[in-house]
PALUM-569559 format. One record per residue (C-alpha): x, y, z; residue in one letter. Coordinates in steps of 0.001 Angstrom, whole numbers, plus 524288, in hexadecimal, padded with zeros to 5 digits. Layout:
# PALUM-569559
XYZA;...
END
This chain:
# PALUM-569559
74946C601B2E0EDX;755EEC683C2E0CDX;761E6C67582DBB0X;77077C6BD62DE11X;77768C712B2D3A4X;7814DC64102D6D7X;775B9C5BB82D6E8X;77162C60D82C86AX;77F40C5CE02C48DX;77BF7C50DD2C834X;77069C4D7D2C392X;77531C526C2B711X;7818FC479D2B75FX;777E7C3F712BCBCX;76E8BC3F9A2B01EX;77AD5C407D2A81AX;77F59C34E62AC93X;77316C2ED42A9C8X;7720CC2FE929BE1X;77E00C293A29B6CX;77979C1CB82A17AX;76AE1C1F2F29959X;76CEEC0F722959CX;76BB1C0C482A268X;75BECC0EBD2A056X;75CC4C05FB29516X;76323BFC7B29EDFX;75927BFDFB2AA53X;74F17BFB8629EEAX;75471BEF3A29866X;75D95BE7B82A0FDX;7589DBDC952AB5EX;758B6BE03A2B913X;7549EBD70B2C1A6X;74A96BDA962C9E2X;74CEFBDE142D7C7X;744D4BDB182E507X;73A30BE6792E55CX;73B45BEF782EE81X;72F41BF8F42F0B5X;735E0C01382F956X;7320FC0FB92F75BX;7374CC1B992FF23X;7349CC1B0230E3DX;73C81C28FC31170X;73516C2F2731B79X;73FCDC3AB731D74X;7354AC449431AB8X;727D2C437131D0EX;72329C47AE30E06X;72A48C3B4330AF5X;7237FC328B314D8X;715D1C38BD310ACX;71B4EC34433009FX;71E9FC264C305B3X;71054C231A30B75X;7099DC29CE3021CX;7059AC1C802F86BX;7016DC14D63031BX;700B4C078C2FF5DX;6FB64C017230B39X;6EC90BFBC330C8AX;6EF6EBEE6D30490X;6EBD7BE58E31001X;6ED70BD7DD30A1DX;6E6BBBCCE13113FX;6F042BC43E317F6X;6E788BBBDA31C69X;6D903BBD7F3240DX;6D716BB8FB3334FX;6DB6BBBCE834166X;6E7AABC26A342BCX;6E929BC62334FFAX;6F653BC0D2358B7X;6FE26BC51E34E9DX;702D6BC706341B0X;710B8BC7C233B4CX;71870BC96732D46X;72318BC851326B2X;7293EBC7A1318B8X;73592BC06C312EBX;73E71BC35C309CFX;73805BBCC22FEBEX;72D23BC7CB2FD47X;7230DBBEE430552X;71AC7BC57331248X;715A6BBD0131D71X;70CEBBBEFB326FEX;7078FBB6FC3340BX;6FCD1BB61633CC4X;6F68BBADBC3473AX;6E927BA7CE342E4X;6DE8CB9F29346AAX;6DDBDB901A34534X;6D390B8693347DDX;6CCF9B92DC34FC9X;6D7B1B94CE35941X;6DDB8BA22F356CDX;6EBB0BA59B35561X;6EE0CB977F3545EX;6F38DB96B5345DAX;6FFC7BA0EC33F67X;6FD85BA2D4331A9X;7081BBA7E932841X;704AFBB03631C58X;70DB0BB24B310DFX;70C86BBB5030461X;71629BBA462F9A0X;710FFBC7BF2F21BX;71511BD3112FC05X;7089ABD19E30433X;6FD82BD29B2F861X;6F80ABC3442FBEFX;6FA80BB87030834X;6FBC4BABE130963X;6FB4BBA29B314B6X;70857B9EAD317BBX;707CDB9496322ACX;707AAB948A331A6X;705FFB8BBC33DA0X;6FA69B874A3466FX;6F8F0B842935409X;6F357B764435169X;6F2F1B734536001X;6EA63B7DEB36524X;6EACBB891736DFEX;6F656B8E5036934X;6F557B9B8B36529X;6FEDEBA52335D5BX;7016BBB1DA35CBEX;70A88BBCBB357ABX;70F7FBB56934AE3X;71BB0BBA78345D3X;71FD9BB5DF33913X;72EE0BB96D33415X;73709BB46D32821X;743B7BB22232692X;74BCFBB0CF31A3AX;7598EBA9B032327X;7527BB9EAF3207CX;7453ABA197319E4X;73BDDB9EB7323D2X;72F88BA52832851X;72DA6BA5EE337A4X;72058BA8CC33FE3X;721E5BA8EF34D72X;7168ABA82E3569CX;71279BA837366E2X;70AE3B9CFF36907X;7010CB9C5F37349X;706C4B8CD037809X;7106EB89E038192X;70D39B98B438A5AX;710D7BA04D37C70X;71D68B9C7837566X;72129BA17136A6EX;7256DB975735C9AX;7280DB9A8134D86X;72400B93B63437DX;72CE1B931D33722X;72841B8FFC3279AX;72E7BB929C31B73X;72CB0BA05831474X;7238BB982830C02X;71CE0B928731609X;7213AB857231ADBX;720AEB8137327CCX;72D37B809832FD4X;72BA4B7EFF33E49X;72534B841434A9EX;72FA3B889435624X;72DBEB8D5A36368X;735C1B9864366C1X;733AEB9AF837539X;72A84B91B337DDFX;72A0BB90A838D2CX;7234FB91EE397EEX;72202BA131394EDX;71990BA82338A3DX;71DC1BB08F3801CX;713C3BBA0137C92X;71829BC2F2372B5X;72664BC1F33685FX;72ABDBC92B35AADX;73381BC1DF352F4X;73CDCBC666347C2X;74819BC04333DD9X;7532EBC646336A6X;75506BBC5432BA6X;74EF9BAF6F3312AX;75C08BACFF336C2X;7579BBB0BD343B8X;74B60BAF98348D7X;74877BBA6C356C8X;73CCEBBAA335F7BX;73A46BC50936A58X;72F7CBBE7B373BBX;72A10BC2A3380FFX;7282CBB92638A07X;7208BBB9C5395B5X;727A5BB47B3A1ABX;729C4BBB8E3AE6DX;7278DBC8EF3A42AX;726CFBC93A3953AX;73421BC649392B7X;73906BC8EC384B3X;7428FBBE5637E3EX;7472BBBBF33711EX;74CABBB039368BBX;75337BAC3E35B7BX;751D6BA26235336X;75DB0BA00034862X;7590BB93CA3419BX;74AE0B97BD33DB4X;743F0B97B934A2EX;74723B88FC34BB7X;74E36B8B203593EX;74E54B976535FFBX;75957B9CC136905X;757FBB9E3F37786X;74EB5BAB9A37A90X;75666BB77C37EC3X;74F02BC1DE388E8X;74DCEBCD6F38344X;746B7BD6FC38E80X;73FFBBCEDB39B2DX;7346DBD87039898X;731ADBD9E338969X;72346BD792382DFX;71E16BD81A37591X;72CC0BD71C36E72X;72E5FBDAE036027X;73BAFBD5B435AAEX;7421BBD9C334DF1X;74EB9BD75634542X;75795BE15C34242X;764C7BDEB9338E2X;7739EBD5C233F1BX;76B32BCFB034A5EX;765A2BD9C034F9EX;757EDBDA31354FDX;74ECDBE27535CB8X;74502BE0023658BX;738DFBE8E936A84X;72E9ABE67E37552X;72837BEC223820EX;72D7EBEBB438FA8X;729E8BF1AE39BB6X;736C4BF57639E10X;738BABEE0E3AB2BX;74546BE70C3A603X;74C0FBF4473A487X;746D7BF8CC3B217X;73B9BC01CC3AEEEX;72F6CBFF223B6DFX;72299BF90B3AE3CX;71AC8C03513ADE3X;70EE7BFCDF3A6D1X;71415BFF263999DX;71C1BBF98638FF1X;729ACBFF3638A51X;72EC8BFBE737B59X;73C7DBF5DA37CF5X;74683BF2033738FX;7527DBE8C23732BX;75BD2BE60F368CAX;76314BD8573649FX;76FE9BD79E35CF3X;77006BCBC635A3FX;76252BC3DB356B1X;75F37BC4D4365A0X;7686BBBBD436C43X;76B07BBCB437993X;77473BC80237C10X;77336BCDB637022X;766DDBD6D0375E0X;769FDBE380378A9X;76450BF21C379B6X;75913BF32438202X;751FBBFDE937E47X;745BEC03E7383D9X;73C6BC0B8437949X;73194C117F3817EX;731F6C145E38FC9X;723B2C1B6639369X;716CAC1A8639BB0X;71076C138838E3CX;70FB3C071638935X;716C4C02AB37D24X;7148BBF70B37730X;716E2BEBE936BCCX;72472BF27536756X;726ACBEEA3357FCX;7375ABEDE4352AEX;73BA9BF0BF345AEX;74B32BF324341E7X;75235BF4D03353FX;7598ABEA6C33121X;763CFBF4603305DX;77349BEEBF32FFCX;779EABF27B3378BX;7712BBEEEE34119X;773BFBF88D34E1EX;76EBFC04A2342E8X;762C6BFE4334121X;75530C0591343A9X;74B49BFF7134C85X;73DF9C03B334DC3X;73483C00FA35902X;726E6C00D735841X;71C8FC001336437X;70E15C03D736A32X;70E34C0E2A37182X;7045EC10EC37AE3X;7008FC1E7E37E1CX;6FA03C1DA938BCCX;70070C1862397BDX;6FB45C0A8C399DBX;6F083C0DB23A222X;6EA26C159D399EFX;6E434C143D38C10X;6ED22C133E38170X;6EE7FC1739373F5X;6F877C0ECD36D0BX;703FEC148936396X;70F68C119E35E28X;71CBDC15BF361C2X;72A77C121E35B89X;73851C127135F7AX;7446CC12C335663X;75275C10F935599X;75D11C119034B5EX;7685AC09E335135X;76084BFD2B35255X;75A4ABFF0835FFEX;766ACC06FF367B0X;7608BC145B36880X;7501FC180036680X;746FAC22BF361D8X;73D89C1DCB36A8EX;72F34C229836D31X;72BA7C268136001X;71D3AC286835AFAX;718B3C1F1F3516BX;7093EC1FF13507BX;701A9C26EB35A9DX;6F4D7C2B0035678X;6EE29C2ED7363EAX;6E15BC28B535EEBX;6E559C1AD4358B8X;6EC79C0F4535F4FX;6F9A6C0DE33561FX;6FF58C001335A82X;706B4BF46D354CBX;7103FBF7BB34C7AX;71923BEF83344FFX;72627BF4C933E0AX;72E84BEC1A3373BX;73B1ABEF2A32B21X;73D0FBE733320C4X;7480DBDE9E32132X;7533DBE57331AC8X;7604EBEC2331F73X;75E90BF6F531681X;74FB2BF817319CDX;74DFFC06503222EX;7401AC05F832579X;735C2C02A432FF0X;72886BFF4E32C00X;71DC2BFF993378FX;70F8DBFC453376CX;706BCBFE0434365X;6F742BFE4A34714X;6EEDEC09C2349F3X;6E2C5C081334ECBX;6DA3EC13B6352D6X;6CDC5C0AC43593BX;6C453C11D534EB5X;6BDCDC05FE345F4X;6BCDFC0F5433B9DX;6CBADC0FA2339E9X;6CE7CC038E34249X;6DBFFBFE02343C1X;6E722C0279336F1X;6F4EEBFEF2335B9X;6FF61C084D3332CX;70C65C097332BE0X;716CDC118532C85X;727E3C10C032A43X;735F0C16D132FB5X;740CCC1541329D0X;75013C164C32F27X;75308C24BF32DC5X;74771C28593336DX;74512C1E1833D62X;73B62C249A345EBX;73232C2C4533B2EX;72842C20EE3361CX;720C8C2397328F8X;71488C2D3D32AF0X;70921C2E2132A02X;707BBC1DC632C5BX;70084C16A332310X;6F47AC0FC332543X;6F6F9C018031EB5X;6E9E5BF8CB32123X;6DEB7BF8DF31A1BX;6D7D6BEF0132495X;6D6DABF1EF331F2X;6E29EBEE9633A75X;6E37CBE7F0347E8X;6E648BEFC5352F9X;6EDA3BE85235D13X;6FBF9BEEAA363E8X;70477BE4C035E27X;70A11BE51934EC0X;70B33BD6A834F65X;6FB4BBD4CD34EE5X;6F91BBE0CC346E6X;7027ABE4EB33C2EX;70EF3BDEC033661X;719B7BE54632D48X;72018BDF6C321E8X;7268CBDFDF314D4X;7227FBD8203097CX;73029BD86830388X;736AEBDCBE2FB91X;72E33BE9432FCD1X;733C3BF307307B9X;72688BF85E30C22X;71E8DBEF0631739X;71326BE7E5316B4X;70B61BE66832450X;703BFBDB01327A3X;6F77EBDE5D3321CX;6ED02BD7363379FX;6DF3FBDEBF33367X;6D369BDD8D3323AX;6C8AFBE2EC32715X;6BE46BEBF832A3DX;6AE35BEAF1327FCX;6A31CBF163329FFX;69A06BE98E33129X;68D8BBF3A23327EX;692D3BFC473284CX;6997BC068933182X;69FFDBFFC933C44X;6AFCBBF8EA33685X;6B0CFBEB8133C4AX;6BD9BBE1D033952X;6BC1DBD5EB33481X;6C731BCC73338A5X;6D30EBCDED33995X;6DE13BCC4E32EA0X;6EBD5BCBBE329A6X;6EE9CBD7C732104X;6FB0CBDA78318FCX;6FE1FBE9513137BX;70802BEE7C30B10X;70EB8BFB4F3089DX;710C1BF91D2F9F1X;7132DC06402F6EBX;71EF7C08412EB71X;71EA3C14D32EB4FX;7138FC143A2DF48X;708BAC1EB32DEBCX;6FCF8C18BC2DA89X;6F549C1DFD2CF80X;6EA1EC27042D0CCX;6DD90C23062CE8FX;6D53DC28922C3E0X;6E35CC2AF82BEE7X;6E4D2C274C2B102X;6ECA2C1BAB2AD86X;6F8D0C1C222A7ADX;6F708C1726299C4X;704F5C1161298B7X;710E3C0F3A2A016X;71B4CC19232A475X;72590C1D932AD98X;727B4C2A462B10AX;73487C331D2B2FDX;73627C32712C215X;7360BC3F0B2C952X;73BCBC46942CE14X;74937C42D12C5E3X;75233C466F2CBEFX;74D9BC42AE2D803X;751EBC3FA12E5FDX;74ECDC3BC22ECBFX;741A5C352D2E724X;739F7C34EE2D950X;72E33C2EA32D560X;72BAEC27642C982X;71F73C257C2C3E8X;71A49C1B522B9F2X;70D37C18022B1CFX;706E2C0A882B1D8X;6FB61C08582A79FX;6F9F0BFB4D2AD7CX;6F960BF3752B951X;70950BEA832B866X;714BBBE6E72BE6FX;71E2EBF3DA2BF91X;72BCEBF5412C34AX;7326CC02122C6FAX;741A0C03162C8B7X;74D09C09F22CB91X;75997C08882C4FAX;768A0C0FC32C6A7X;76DB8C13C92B936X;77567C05BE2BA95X;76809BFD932B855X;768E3BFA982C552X;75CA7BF8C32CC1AX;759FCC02A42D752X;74CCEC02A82DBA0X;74049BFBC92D889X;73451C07632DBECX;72966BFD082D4FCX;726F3BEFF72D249X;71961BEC012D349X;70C56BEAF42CCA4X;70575BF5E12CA4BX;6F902BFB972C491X;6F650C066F2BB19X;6FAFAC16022BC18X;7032EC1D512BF91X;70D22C1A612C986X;71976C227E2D0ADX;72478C1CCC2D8A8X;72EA9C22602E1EEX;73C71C1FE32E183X;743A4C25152EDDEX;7520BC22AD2E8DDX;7528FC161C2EFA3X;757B6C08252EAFBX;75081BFBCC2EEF3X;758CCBFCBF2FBDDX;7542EC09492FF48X;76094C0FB92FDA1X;76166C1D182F67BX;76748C1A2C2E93FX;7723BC25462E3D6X;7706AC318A2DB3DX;76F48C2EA92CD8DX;767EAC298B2C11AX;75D62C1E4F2C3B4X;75243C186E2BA4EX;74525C14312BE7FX;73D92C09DC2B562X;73190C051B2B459X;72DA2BF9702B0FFX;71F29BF5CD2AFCAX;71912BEB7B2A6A6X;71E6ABEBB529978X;72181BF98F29B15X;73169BFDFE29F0FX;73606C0C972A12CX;74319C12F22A945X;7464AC205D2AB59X;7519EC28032B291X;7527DC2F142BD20X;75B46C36C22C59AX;75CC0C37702D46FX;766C0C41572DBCFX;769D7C3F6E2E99FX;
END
């Protein structure tokens, strides 16, 4: 690092000043602060590649906790709430008819065990369901899992419980004479409640409706495009919301060529009528493209928000044979002007297909996490899902290389909803991704074989932590280390020695006592450990030039030390 001559002034007034307020240490050591919500959020800067290659190196990926074992297939979904709990959905099998009975899965510890929540059966038979979605909202606190249903020529309902489970009601959205085949469904607080559905009538017509008392009664439907399919529907911040699906373009007067186009509209105002506006096409070519995925910051105000599209990609004309990838559009003034055609996965000799991309719920959040299938039709490496990020000032450059998350073997169908599923077991900042799998077996010792198909749940629980090195000796006692490099900007890294397995804490304080960042708080096992700070409070925000103190806190055993960053 270099200095300035001005910045060596500085830092000399800087550490000056600090021995000044030296009883502020004393402070940080013996007064009572109250804990605050942790926040393992660790540096996600991708503005040089060196940088990116530092962020994935500690994996953290390959946990794969059982959700639960069985079929999986028409569809999975999850969610989280703001209480720190995950949920996840799926259609199952009851009294041997398939698909006939939703089940609802909750865990209370960031993902690590399950439970079965609840669901709903179709007691009167030949009913089928398919392509759960389950959402929460906090405006009330309800949880919401909306379904097709196979009755009545395909209609689609919701079923509502409490967050802890109690029943609340089945309601029928849409029913008629006409079916609906495919919908996405999203919330902003649980005060209103959108659908995007396409039904089929003369064409796949796309529609969507609201619901502002918890699902009980639902507006009237609004048409969105007289020739949408496979819809994908997300909330944005102030009523606005954006919706994604395919179209042969023959509303806008472009002839169907045999393939489908990615289209976008926008909403200002929870889609009511009127309130739909720019129509935006985001491929026009010979291919098809295919089960279009949404994601937008929560960003106020909410016309500078970025908006991310995801779809499949197919690179043959329809007649011929394909090879699937993925493609992604982009825009940073929530949906008015697009990057469009931009390269996502494309490895000439694998099938990359059904992505998902969600952000967590936040305005100050300024990240897109996406998670997507590659399958390469070799059983030796069989089917893997794949994770990867963008952030806002950098909108079209996702993370590289993506990481490979499963440790069971993935399914491989086009469509996220029945493969992979993102979310965020609060109040940690990294994702979690739900996907339906399936363990391998050997069953003549050299050809792999799955058996069955199940509900996986995966983690990216990296803090930031280097794990210790094995055959390493153990550190006989604790200790924390002076950070380095000090003074630093715009990152140091602080390491730390465990001699046993305990609960540790690692913070951040301003020389007021003030609590700034929390880098650690977790159990963790024996040796030696290091940890990142990027300059960053809980919010993400860079925090000012000056004199901070990091302390650790593990067991019985309490330490702080100073340090100095210079912007």
């Amino acid at each position: 690092m270099s200095f300035t001559k001005s910045k060596f002034v500085y830092l000399f007034l800087i550490i000056l000043s600090s021995l000044l307020v030296s009883t502020a240490i004393f402070a940080v050591d013996k007064r009572d602060i109250p804990s605050a919500q942790k926040a393992n959020f660790q540096p996600r800067d991708i503005s040089s590649q060196n940088e990116v290659n530092e962020f994935l190196k500690p994996s953290r990926w390959g946990n794969d906790d059982t959700i639960t074992t069985g079929p999986v297939y028409q569809g999975i979904s999850s969610d989280y709430d703001m209480s720190g709990n995950l949920y996840a959905v799926r259609c199952s099998t009851y009294l041997d008819s398939s698909n006939a009975w939703v089940k609802v899965y909750k865990s209370t510890d960031g993902g690590a065990t399950w439970s079965s929540l609840g669901g709903f059966v179709a007691y009167l038979g030949g009913f089928k369901f398919s392509y759960p979605v389950i959402l929460t909202g906090s405006n009330p606190s309800k949880l919401y899992v909306f379904v097709l249903t196979s009755g009545l020529n395909g209609n689609l309902a919701m079923a509502r419980f409490t967050q802890s489970g109690a029943w609340e009601g089945f309601y029928y959205i849409e029913q008629g004479a006409d079916t609906i085949t495919y919908f996405s469904a999203c919330t902003d607080d649980g005060s209103h409640l959108m659908v995007a559905y396409q039904k089929e009538e003369s064409w796949h017509r796309l529609y969507t409706i609201t619901s502002t008392d918890s699902g009980t009664t639902w507006g009237n439907q609004t048409l969105v495009c007289s020739d949408g399919a496979h819809p994908d529907i997300t909330y944005g911040s102030n009523g606005y919301v954006y919706v994604v699906f395919e179209s042969t373009g023959m509303t806008k007067g472009k002839s169907a060529d045999g393939d489908n186009e990615i289209w976008f509209r926008r909403s200002t105002d929870y889609c009511a009528p009127g309130s739909w506006e720019v129509m935006e096409i985001l491929t026009d070519d010979s291919y098809n493209d295919h089960y279009p995925k949404v994601a937008a910051l929560h960003t106020v105000p909410a016309d500078t928000a970025c908006v991310w599209v995801v779809y499949n990609h197919d690179e043959a004309p329809p007649s011929k044979v394909m090879n699937t990838d993925l493609r992604f559009a982009y825009s940073t003034n929530s949906g008015v002007d697009w990057t469009k055609d931009q390269v996502l996965a494309n490895d000439p000799f694998a099938q990359e297909m059904a992505a998902d991309l969600k952000v967590y719920r936040s305005s100050g959040n300024k990240y897109v996490d996406l998670c997507y299938v590659k399958y390469s039709g070799i059983v030796k490496s069989g089917s893997d899902i794949y994770y990867t990020w963008a952030e806002a000032k950098s909108p079209g450059r996702f993370s590289s290389p993506h990481q490979i998350i499963n440790e069971n073997w993935a399914n491989w169908l086009p469509d996220s909803r029945e493969v992979c599923q993102l979310t965020y077991p609060f109040p940690d900042w990294f994702p979690g991704i739900v996907y339906a799998g399936a363990p391998l077996k050997r069953d003549d010792g050299k050809n792999l074989d799955y058996c069955g198909w199940n509900l996986y749940y995966d983690f990216y629980d990296w803090v930031g932590v280097e794990d210790e090195n094995e055959g390493e000796k153990l550190p006989a006692e604790f200790s924390l280390s002076n950070n380095y490099p000090n003074p630093f900007n715009p990152e140091t890294r602080i390491g730390y020695s465990i001699p046993k397995a305990c609960q540790v804490k690692l913070e951040v304080f301003n020389i007021l006592g003030q609590r700034v960042r929390t880098l650690v708080d977790k159990v963790q096992t024996t040796g030696k450990k290091e940890v990142t700070w990027d300059g960053r409070d809980e919010n993400r925000n860079e925090v000012a030039s000056g004199v901070y103190f990091y302390k650790l806190q593990a067991g019985d055993f309490a330490q702080t030390k100073k340090m100095v960053l210079i912007r």
